[in-house]
N, C-alpha and C positions, 0 to 999 in steps of 0.2 A: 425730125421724127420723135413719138412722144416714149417717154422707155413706159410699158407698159407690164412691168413687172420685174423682179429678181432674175437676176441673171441665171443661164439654164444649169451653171455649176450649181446652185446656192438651193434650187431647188430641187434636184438632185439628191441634195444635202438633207434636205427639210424630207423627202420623200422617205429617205432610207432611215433617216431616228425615228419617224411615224411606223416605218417596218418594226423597226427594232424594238420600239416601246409595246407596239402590238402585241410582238413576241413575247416581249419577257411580261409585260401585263399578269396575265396568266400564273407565270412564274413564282413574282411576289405576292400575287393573293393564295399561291399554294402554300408558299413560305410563311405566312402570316397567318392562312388556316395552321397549319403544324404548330409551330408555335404557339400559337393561344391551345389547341390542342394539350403539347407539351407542357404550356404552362399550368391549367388545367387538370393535368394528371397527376403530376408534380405537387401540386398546394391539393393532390388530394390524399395524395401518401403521405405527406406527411403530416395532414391532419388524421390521417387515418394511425399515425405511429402511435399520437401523443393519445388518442383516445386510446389505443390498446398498452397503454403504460398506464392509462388513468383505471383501466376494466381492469386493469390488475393489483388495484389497488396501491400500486407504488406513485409514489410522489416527483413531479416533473421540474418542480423548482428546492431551490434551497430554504426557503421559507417552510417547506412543506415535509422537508426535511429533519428539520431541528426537533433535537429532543425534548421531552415534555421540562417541564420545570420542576426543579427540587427543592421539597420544604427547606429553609435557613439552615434548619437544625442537623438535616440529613447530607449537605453539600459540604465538598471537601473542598470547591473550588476556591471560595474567600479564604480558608485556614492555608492554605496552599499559597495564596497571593499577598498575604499578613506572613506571610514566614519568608518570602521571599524580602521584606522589606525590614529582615532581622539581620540581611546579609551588611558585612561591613564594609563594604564596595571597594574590596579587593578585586584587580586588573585582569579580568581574564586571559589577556594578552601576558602576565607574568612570567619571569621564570621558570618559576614551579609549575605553572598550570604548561607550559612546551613540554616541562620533562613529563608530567604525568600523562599529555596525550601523544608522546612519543613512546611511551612504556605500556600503553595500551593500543599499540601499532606495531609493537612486538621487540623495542628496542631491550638491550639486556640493563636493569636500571640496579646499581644497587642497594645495600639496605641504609647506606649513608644519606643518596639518595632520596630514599622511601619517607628517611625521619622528617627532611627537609619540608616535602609536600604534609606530613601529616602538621607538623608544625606549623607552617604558612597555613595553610591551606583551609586545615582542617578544623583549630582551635578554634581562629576567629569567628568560627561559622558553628560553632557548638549550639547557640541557642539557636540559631536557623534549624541545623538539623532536627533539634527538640522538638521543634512547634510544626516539624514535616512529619514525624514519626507520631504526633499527637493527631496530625490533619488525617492520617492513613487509617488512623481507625476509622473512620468513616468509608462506606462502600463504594459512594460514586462523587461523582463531580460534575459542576455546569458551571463553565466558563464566560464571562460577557462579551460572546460575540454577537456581530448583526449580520443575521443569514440572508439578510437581504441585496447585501453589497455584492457576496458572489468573488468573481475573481478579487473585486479589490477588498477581502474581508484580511483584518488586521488579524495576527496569531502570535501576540508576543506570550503567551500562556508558553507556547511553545518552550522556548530560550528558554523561561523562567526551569518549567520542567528538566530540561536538559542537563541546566545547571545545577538543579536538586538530585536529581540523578549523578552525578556525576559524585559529590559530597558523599550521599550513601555507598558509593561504589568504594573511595575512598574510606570512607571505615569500615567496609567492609574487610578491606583490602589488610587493615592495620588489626583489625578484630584477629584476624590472620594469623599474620604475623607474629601478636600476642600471645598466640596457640590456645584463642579464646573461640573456636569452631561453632559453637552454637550463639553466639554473639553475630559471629561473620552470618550465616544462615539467616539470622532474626533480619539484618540489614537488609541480605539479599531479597528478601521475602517481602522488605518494604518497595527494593526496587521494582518488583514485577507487582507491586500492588500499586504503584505508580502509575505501571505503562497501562494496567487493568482499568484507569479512572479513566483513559480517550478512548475507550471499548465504541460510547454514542455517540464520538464525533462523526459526521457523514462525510469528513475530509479526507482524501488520500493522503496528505503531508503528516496529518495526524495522525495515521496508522501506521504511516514510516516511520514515526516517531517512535510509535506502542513498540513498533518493531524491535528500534535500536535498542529500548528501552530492556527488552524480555531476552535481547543479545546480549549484553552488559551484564545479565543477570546471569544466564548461560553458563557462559564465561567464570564468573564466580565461584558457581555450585561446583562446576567442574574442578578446579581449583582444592577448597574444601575438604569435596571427597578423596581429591588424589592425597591429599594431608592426614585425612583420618582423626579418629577421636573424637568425631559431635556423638551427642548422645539418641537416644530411640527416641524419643519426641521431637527434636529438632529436625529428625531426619523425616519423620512421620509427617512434620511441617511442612516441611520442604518438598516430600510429596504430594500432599493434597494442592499447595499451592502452583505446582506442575502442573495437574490433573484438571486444575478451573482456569488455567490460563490464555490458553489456545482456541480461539475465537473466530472458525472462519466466518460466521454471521456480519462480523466487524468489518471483514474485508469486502466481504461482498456489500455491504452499506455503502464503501466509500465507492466501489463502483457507480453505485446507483448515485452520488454524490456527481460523482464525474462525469453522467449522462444528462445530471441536470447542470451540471456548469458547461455542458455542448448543448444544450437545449437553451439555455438561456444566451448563449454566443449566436449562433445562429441566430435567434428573435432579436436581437440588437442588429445584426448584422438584416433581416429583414425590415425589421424597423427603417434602416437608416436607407432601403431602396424604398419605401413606403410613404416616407415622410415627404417632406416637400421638396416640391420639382427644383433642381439647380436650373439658374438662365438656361437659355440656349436650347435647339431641339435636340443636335448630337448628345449632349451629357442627359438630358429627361430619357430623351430613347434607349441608353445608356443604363442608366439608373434602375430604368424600370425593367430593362430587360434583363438585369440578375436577378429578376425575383425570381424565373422560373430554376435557376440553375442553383440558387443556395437554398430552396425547397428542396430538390433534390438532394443534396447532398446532406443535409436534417435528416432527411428523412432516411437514409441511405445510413446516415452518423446511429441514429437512433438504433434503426434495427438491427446494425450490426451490436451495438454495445445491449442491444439487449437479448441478443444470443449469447452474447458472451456472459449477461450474471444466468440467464437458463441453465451453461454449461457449466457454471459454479456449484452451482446444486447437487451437482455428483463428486462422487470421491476422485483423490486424484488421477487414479489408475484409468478412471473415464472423462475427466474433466479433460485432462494434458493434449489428448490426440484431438478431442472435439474444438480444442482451445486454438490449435495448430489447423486446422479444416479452417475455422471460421474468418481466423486471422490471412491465410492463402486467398479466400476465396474473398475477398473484400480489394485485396492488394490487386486481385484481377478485372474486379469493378472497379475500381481505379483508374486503372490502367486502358479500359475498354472509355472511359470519358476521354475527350477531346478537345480542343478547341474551348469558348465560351464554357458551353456547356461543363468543363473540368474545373471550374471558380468551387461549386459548392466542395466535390471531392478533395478539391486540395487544403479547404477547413476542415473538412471531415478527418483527413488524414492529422492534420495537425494535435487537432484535437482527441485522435483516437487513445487512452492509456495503456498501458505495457501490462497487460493483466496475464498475457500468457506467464511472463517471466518473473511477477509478483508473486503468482498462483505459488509456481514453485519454489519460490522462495518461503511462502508461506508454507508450505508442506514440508520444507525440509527443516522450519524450526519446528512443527509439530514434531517431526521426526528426534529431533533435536530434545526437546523437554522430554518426549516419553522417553527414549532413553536414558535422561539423565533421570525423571522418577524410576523408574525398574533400578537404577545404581542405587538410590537412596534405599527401595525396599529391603535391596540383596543387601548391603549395610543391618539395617532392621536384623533379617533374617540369620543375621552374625552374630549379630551381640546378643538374640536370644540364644542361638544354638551351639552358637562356638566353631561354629565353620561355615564355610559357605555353602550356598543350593549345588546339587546336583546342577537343575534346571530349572527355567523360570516357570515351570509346574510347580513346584515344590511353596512357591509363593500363596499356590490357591488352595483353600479360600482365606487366609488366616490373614494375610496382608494383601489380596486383591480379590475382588470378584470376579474376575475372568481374564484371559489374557488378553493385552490391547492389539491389535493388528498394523503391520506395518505399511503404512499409506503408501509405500513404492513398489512390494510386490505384494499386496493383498495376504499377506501370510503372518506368523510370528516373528518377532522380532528375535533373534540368532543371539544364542547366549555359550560363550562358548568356555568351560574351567581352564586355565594353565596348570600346565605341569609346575607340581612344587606346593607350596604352602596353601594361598588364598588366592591368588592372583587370579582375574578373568575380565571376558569381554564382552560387552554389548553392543550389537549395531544393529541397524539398519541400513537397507543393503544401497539408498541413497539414490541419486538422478540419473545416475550411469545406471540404475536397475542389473546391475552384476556383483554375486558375491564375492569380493577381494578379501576374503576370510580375514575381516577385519582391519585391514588397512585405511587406516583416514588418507583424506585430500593432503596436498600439501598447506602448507602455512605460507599467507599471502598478509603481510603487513600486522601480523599478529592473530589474523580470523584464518579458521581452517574454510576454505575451497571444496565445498559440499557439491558441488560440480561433479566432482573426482572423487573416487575412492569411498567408503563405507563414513557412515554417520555417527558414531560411537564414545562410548566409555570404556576406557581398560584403566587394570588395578593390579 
């Protein structure tokens, strides 16, 4: 007998994947509408970001970014890069350079010590410093970077500054000690005209720099004043130079910096699902199918960071909470991705900057300088009168135009006399937003913990 087909198991078999394919049929053309759906929506947010970053006039790449170019004559960057090349290539690893960033970490160093660093340190580098303090008359500076590279952009300008910083600080320090107070001031004043010349960089590394720079400087003034003895113009100096330091334009730039180096991570990262298909259908199916998921996450990157320079715009008393909403509420879009679909998010997250906790770091050296201008005034306001102010009224209009407000409670900054001779204090009331009638943070590694406790000057 002739077998006249499949055995009735086998067909059986054939009958029920024809059921099952029937079934799910349907299925995958659902999944595959959604999907291009999804992807679809996706590559339209986030072409709809970039145009609303472009409608606002702000710039999406670091090309777009860079600042304009400066005549020869007006750039302090070559006279900066020519003085660097004065140094006599002493070890920064040295001796003296452990003990002097140990003694700027708050170890007790003494004046044996001190002579040590100014000698090594500080001689051999005399004409360097000459031809820094000759570069500093000049207002700005442009550096030869290529804004095109993006993450891989080279920043030895950096180190170079650091290190010239570092020299000023150093005689500053010895200016000091000399009980030569408006020498030490003149130094100081070249420091924070230093960290002033990375004002146009659009780099956040370079505003951390500006940062440490105008810390260092801080640090100084403070010093100085608690020494006594500069004269009314030096002190006058050192006020105005307070008063034009503080730049939160700069900080918000480097945001917008950092939106375009996630802007251009993601378009690499789209790029490279775009590009050409790898062998094989699993890895092309593969490949192609993040493009919907790191659209997403652009575009999700994008908007969040561009609430956050929106909420830069306000002062900090409205920035801080708007800053804390946006940064929650992002952590929860995050968190609502899944699966595939969570690739873009967890670049986006990578990617996101710590602006909340910049912000405020950046307000509490505002905080920081105005107080120590208002110490320099009341200073002023001694050596005219022979005593100190009642109150920081007594300053207007003669040494200020009005009184500056304190960016933690919206109010005046708290001026308080001691009982006795001259002695008094200036704060503001700092991130804890509580008046500790004047009590600073503790001392953490030589820097006071503005965290904690009042922001201040006392005398």
């Amino acid at each position: 007998m002739e077998d006249s087909g499949p055995p009735s198991r086998l067909r059986r078999a054939l009958k029920w994947v024809k059921i099952a394919l029937t079934a799910l049929l349907p299925v995958l053309l659902g999944v595959m509408l959604w999907y291009a759906l999804y992807a679809r929506s996706s590559r339209l947010a986030y072409e709809h970001e970039i145009a609303a970053i472009r409608a606002a006039g702000d710039p999406v790449t670091y090309e777009e970014l860079a600042p304009p170019p400066l005549p020869e004559k007006a750039n302090a960057g070559p006279l900066l890069i020519r003085a660097a090349r004065e140094l006599p290539g002493d070890d920064p690893s040295s001796k003296q350079w452990a003990v002097y960033k140990d003694a700027c970490r708050g170890r007790e160093t003494t004046r044996e010590e001190w002579a040590a660093i100014y000698e090594e340190l500080l001689e051999p580098n005399a004409v360097c410093l000459e031809a820094v303090r000759k570069a500093l008359q000049l207002p700005a500076a442009r550096f030869d970077l290529d804004y095109s590279t993006l993450a891989g952009m080279e920043l030895p300008h950096l180190a170079m500054l650091s290190y010239q910083c570092q020299l000023l600080d150093m005689s500053a320090r010895r200016a000091g000690d000399r009980g030569r107070p408006d020498q030490a001031i003149s130094e100081i004043g070249n420091i924070m005209k230093l960290g002033k010349l990375l004002e146009t960089e659009p780099i956040m590394i370079s505003q951390l720099v500006r940062a440490y720079f105008y810390d260092v400087a801080c640090r100084r003034y403070e010093a100085v004043l608690h020494a006594g003895g500069a004269s009314e113009k030096a002190l006058l100096g050192a006020a105005r130079v307070l008063r034009e330091c503080p730049n939160r334009a700069a900080f918000v730039m480097a945001v917008k910096g950092d939106r375009a180096l996630g802007a251009s991570t993601f378009g690499t990262f789209l790029g490279a699902c775009e590009g050409p298909p790898p062998q094989g259908f699993v890895t092309t199916a593969f490949q192609r199918g993040l493009r919907a998921p790191f659209h997403e996450g652009a575009a999700a990157y994008l908007r969040h960071a561009g609430r956050l320079i929106e909420a830069l715009g306000e002062p900090h008393l409205g920035a801080a909470p708007r800053l804390k909403q946006i940064d929650e509420e992002f952590d929860e879009e995050v968190k609502a991705a899944a699966g595939l679909l969570e690739t873009g998010y967890l670049l986006a997250e990578l990617l996101r900057p710590p602006v909340r906790g910049l912000e405020e770091q950046d307000t509490q050296r505002e905080a920081w300088m105005t107080v120590l201008r208002l110490a320099c005034l009341v200073e002023v306001y001694r050596l005219r009168d022979g005593r100190r102010p009642a109150g920081l009224a007594d300053l207007v209009p003669s040494l200020l135009g009005e009184l500056p407000t304190d960016p933690f409670s919206g109010k005046g900054y708290i001026y308080r006399a001691k009982e006795g001779a001259e002695g008094y204090v200036i704060y503001s009331l700092g991130s804890n937003l509580t008046d500790d009638g004047g009590v600073p943070g503790p001392l953490e590694k030589g820097r006071r913990d503005f965290r904690k406790g009042n922001i201040l000057f006392e005398r």
